[in-house]
N, C-alpha and C positions, 0 to 999 in steps of 0.2 A: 761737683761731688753730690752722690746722691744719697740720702740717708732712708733705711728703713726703719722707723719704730713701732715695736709693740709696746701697748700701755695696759698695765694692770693697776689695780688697785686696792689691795690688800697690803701691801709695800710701801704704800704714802704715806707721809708723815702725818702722825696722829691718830692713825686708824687702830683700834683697837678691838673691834667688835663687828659680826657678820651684821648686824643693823645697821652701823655707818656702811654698809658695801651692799645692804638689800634694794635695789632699786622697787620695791614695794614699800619702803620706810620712809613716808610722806615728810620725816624731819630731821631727821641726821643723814641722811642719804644725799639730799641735795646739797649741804655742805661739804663732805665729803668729796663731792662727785667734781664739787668745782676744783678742789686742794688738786683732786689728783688730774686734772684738766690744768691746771697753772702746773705743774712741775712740769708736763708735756712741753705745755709756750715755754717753758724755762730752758728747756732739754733743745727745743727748736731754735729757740733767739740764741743761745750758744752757740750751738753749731753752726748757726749762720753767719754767726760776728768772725768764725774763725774761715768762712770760705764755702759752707755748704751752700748749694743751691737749691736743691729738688728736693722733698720728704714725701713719705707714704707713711701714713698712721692705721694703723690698724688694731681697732678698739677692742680689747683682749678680756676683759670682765665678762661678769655673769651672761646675762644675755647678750652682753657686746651691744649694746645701745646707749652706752655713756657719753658719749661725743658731745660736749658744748661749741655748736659751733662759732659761738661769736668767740672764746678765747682762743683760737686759733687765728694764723694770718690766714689771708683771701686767697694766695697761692700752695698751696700744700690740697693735696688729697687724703682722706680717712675712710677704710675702710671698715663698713660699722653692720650691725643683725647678726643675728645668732645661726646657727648651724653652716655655720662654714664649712668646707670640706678640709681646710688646714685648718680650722680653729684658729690658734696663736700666730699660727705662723701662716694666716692667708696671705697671699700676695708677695712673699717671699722667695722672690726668683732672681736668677744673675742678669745683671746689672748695676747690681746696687752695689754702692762705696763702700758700707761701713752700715752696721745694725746697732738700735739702742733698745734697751728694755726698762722701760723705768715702773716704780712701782712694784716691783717684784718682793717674794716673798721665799721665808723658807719651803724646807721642803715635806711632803707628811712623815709626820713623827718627829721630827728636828727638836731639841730641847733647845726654848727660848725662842724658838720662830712663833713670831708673832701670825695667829691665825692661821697655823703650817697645815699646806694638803700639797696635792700636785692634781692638777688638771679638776678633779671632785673628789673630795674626802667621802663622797657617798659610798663609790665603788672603788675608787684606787687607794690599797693600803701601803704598796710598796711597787716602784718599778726599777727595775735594773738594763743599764744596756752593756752588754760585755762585763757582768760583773759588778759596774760602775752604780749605785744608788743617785738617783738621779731628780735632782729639783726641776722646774718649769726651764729655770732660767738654761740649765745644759741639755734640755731634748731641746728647746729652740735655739740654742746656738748651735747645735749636731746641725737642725736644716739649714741654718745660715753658711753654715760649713760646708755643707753637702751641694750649696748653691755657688759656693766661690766668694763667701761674706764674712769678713769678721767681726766679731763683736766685738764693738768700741767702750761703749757706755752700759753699766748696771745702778738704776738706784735702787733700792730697798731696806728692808732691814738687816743690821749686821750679822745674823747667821748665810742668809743668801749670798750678801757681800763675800763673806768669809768662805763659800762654798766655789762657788766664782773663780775667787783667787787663787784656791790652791789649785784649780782646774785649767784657769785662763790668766796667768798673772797679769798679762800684756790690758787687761780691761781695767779702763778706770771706772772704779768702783764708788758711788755716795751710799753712805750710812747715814739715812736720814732718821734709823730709830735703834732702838735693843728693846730687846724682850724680857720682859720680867713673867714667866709663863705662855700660857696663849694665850690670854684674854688680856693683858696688860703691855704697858710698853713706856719706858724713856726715852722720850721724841724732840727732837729739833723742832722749834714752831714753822710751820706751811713757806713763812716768809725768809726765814734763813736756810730751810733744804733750798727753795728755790733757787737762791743765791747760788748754793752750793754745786747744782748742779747746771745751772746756767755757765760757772766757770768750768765746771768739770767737760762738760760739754763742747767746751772751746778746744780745753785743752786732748779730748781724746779725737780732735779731728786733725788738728796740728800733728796728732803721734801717730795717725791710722794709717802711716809708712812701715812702722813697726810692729805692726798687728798681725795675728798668725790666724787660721783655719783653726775651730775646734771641732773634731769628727773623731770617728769612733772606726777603730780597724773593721774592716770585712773578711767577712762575712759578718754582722751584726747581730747578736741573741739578743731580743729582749723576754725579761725573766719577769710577768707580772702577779703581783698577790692580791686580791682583787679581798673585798670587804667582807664578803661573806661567799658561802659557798655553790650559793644555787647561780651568785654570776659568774662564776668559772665554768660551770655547768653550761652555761649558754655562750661563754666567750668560746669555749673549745670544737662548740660545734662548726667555728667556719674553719675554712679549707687551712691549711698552712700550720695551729695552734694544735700543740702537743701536752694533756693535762699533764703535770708535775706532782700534785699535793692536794689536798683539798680542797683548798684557797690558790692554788697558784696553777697557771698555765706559761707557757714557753712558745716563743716564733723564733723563728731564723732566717732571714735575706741577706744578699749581697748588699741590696739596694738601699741604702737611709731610708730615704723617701717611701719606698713601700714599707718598711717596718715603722715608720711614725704613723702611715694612714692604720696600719694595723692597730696600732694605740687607740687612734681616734678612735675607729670604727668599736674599739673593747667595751671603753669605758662608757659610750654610746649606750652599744647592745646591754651592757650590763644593767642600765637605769633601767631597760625593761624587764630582766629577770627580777625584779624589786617590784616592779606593779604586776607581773602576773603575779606572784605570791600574794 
């Protein structure tokens, strides 16, 4: 069985604050970095107890350079550096058994996600697919979907969990924290999420019989409201994006995949409407 995971880490247990997740924060960063590296091994040595064989990691944080690799086994591949052309969901193609995401978090604006954005709270203030207001964790289970992958495993905090669920019941979900704001949180200690998700892990490869496709009908609208108004100004200029609002522009493909690259490439373009200003 082959598993693919994404790992983020805003979703780890104990994290409360963009400085434990700055990898420029020479002192909370490194602790951190390791938490959300041990729930990875946790997430891996479960799913192996119960039968997985093959994993692919693919390192989903800031610049995506988080990867320790001494806590990982010797057989697994990670894929790791920033500007991916899938971001999140690099390396995400059929083949694979069953998809995990651990680490994960709410979504922007969510009341009581702890450190809630979706993809960059710089530029993205809202995205919608079909309607649907949508966290990290459901545009990358759409391309796990769109690939023939279900998703097995979510850890994070319980608004994401709870977001998940009403979306994908079939995913076994760990709540390794609640939010008390966004900057705060009541968290399970590093050594008991592990546990947690180490059985959880077991047990969503045991059920990945029972696991469905989460996707999104086509034709696909994604409806985005970007943070300010001079990045819509420039998201609109590519081919395909229809302004809506001041702040918002609109895409529409049959295809998932072309409308998630459209995402990418948005919120991209937008960090530059911010420096030419």
């Amino acid at each position: 069985m082959r598993i693919y995971l994404s790992c983020d880490m805003e979703g780890t247990a104990g994290v409360c604050s963009w400085a434990q997740c700055d990898p420029s924060n020479r002192y909370e960063y490194p602790v951190y970095r390791k938490y959300m590296m041990q729930e990875v091994r946790a997430a891996v040595d479960g799913a192996r107890s119960a039968g997985a064989g093959e994993f692919i990691i693919n390192d989903s944080h800031w610049d995506m350079r988080n990867i320790l690799w001494d806590e990982l086994p010797a057989d697994v591949r990670a894929i790791t550096g920033s500007r991916k052309p899938s971001s999140m969901t690099q390396g995400l193609q059929p083949g694979f058994d069953g998809a995990f995401f651990t680490g994960y978090h709410a979504a922007v604006g969510a009341e009581n996600g702890v450190l809630a954005h979706t993809y960059t709270a710089d530029s993205i203030y809202n995205v919608r697919m079909n309607g649907v207001a949508c966290s990290e964790a459901l545009l990358n289970a759409a391309m796990a979907g769109h690939n023939g992958i279900p998703l097995l495993l979510l850890t994070g905090d319980s608004v994401v969990c709870a977001h998940v669920r009403k979306h994908m019941p079939w995913v076994r979900c760990v709540e390794v924290k609640e939010g008390i704001g966004h900057f705060a949180t009541s968290s399970l200690t590093p050594k008991a999420a592990q546990v947690l998700i180490r059985d959880a892990a077991a047990q969503a490869v045991k059920d990945a019989k029972d696991a469905e496709l989460f996707t999104f009908e086509q034709p696909v609208t994604m409806e985005l409201e970007m943070t300010r108004t001079e990045q819509a100004d420039f998201v609109e200029l590519m081919p395909g994006f229809t302004r809506t609002g001041g702040r918002t522009v609109q895409f529409t493909h049959k295809d998932y995949a072309t409308v998630f690259r459209a995402f990418v490439a948005s919120y991209r373009l937008a960090s530059a409407a911010t420096i030419a200003g």
